[in-house]
N, C-alpha and C positions, 0 to 999 in steps of 0.2 A: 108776787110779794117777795121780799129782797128783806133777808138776816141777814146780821154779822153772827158769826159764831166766834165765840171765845178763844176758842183753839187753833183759829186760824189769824190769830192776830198775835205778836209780839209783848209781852208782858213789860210794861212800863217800869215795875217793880218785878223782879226776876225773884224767887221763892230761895230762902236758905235751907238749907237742915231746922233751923232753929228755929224763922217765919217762915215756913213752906203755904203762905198768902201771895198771891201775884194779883196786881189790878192793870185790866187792860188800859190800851193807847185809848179807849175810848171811851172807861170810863173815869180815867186821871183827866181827859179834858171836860166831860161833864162837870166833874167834882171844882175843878178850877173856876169855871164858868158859874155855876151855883153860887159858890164862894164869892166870886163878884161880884154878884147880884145882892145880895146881904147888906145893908145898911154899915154893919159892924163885920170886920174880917172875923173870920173862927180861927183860933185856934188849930182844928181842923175837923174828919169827918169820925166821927164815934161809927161804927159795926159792931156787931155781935149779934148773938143768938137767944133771946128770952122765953120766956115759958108761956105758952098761950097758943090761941089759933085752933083750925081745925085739925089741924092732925099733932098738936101738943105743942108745937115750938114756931115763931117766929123770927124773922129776921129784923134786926133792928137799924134805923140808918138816922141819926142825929148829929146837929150840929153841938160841939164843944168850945164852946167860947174860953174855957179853963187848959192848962199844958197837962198833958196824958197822966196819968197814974204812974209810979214809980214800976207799976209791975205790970201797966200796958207795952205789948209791942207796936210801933211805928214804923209806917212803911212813908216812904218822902215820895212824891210821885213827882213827875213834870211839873211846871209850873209853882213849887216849893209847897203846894198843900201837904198835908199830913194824912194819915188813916191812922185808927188809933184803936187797936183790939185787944178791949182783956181777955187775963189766960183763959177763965171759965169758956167763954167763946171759941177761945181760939182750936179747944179738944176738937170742936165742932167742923171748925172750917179748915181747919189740914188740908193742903192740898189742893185746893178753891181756888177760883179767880171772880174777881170784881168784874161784872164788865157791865156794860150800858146799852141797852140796846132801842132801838127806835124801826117800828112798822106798823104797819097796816094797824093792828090791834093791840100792839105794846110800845109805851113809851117811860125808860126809867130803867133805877139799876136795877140788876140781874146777878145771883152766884151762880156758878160756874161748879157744884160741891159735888165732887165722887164720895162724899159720907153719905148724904141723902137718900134716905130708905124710896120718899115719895113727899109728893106733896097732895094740895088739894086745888081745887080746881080755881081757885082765885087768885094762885100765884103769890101768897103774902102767906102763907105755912106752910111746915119744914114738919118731915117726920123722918127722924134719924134714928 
Protein backbone atom coordinates (compact mmCIF):
# COMPACT_ATOMS: atom_id res chain seq x y z
CA UNK A 1 0.00 0.00 0.00
CA UNK A 2 1.43 3.37 -1.28
CA UNK A 3 0.96 7.07 0.87
CA UNK A 4 1.73 10.34 -0.10
CA UNK A 5 2.99 11.97 2.85
CA UNK A 6 2.68 15.59 3.34
CA UNK A 7 6.12 16.31 4.07
CA UNK A 8 7.32 15.05 1.27
CA UNK A 9 5.66 16.92 -1.11
CA UNK A 10 6.06 20.86 -2.08
CA UNK A 11 3.54 23.16 -0.65
CA UNK A 12 1.45 24.89 -3.27
CA UNK A 13 0.84 27.63 -0.95
CA UNK A 14 4.23 28.08 1.08
CA UNK A 15 3.30 29.22 4.92
CA UNK A 16 3.98 33.16 6.10
CA UNK A 17 4.67 34.20 9.56
CA UNK A 18 1.34 35.55 9.39
CA UNK A 19 -0.67 32.36 7.39
CA UNK A 20 1.74 29.76 8.54
CA UNK A 21 -1.35 27.19 6.51
CA UNK A 22 0.33 25.40 3.43
CA UNK A 23 -1.86 23.12 1.11
CA UNK A 24 -0.34 20.53 -0.70
CA UNK A 25 0.19 19.95 -4.76
CA UNK A 26 -2.38 17.46 -4.08
CA UNK A 27 -4.62 18.76 -2.40
CA UNK A 28 -4.87 22.19 -4.41
CA UNK A 29 -5.60 19.69 -7.31
CA UNK A 30 -8.37 17.80 -5.58
CA UNK A 31 -9.87 21.10 -4.45
CA UNK A 32 -9.84 22.45 -8.23
CA UNK A 33 -11.19 19.28 -9.58
CA UNK A 34 -14.27 19.32 -6.77
CA UNK A 35 -14.80 22.88 -7.68
CA UNK A 36 -15.42 21.66 -11.23
CA UNK A 37 -17.52 19.20 -10.48
CA UNK A 38 -20.09 21.77 -8.89
CA UNK A 39 -22.96 22.89 -10.80
CA UNK A 40 -22.09 26.56 -9.62
CA UNK A 41 -18.24 27.71 -9.17
CA UNK A 42 -17.61 28.57 -5.12
CA UNK A 43 -16.27 31.17 -4.23
CA UNK A 44 -13.98 28.80 -2.61
CA UNK A 45 -12.97 26.07 0.03
CA UNK A 46 -14.12 27.25 3.88
CA UNK A 47 -11.55 25.01 6.67
CA UNK A 48 -11.60 25.31 10.13
CA UNK A 49 -11.97 23.68 13.39
CA UNK A 50 -15.61 23.41 15.14
CA UNK A 51 -16.47 21.97 18.40
CA UNK A 52 -17.82 18.45 18.36
CA UNK A 53 -16.70 14.92 17.59
CA UNK A 54 -15.17 12.33 19.84
CA UNK A 55 -12.44 13.65 21.14
CA UNK A 56 -14.06 17.54 21.27
CA UNK A 57 -13.30 19.18 18.08
CA UNK A 58 -13.66 18.62 14.28
CA UNK A 59 -12.40 19.52 11.29
CA UNK A 60 -14.59 21.43 9.01
CA UNK A 61 -14.39 21.37 5.10
CA UNK A 62 -17.29 23.47 3.14
CA UNK A 63 -18.04 24.89 0.02
CA UNK A 64 -18.57 29.14 0.09
CA UNK A 65 -20.44 30.26 -2.55
CA UNK A 66 -20.09 34.01 -0.70
CA UNK A 67 -16.22 36.25 -0.92
CA UNK A 68 -14.33 35.27 2.52
CA UNK A 69 -14.98 37.34 5.60
CA UNK A 70 -13.09 40.55 5.98
CA UNK A 71 -11.14 38.90 8.86
CA UNK A 72 -10.75 35.45 7.01
CA UNK A 73 -7.12 34.57 5.78
CA UNK A 74 -6.89 33.27 2.09
CA UNK A 75 -4.58 31.09 0.66
CA UNK A 76 -4.88 31.20 -3.59
CA UNK A 77 -3.66 27.76 -4.62
CA UNK A 78 -3.02 26.59 -8.30
CA UNK A 79 -5.56 26.56 -10.47
CA UNK A 80 -7.13 30.20 -8.77
CA UNK A 81 -9.32 28.33 -6.00
CA UNK A 82 -9.33 29.89 -2.90
CA UNK A 83 -9.12 28.34 0.89
CA UNK A 84 -10.63 30.52 3.34
CA UNK A 85 -9.83 30.20 7.22
CA UNK A 86 -11.11 32.18 10.13
CA UNK A 87 -9.01 33.44 12.87
CA UNK A 88 -10.85 31.23 15.47
CA UNK A 89 -9.56 28.35 13.30
CA UNK A 90 -6.74 29.47 12.33
CA UNK A 91 -5.12 29.49 16.53
CA UNK A 92 -5.67 25.75 15.60
CA UNK A 93 -4.11 25.01 12.60
CA UNK A 94 -0.63 27.00 12.74
CA UNK A 95 1.74 25.32 11.16
CA UNK A 96 -0.65 22.46 9.20
CA UNK A 97 -0.79 21.58 5.68
CA UNK A 98 -3.85 20.64 3.70
CA UNK A 99 -3.07 17.52 1.82
CA UNK A 100 -5.30 14.83 0.09
CA UNK A 101 -4.59 11.74 0.21
CA UNK A 102 -5.89 8.61 -1.63
CA UNK A 103 -5.26 4.44 -0.62
CA UNK A 104 -6.19 1.30 0.06
CA UNK A 105 -8.42 2.47 3.05
CA UNK A 106 -8.42 6.40 2.75
CA UNK A 107 -9.86 8.52 0.18
CA UNK A 108 -10.18 12.50 0.82
CA UNK A 109 -8.55 15.43 2.56
CA UNK A 110 -6.30 15.07 5.33
CA UNK A 111 -4.37 17.93 8.04
CA UNK A 112 -1.12 17.57 8.22
CA UNK A 113 -1.36 19.57 12.28
CA UNK A 114 1.67 19.44 14.76
CA UNK A 115 -1.17 21.20 17.34
CA UNK A 116 -2.97 17.89 17.61
CA UNK A 117 -2.83 16.41 20.96
CA UNK A 118 -4.67 12.98 19.12
CA UNK A 119 -7.56 12.07 17.41
CA UNK A 120 -9.94 9.17 17.38
CA UNK A 121 -10.01 6.42 15.51
CA UNK A 122 -12.47 7.61 12.48
CA UNK A 123 -10.30 10.15 11.47
CA UNK A 124 -13.05 13.03 11.47
CA UNK A 125 -11.96 14.42 15.40
CA UNK A 126 -9.24 16.44 16.54
CA UNK A 127 -8.13 16.73 20.08
CA UNK A 128 -5.95 19.76 20.59
Amino acid sequence: MQTMEATQQTPVAQPTEELSVSVSPAAADAIVKAAAARDRKPAGLRVGIRGGGCTGFSYLFEWSDTEPRAQDRVITVEGGMRVFIDPKSLVFLRGSTLDFKKTLMQRGFAWVNPNAKGSCGCGESVQF
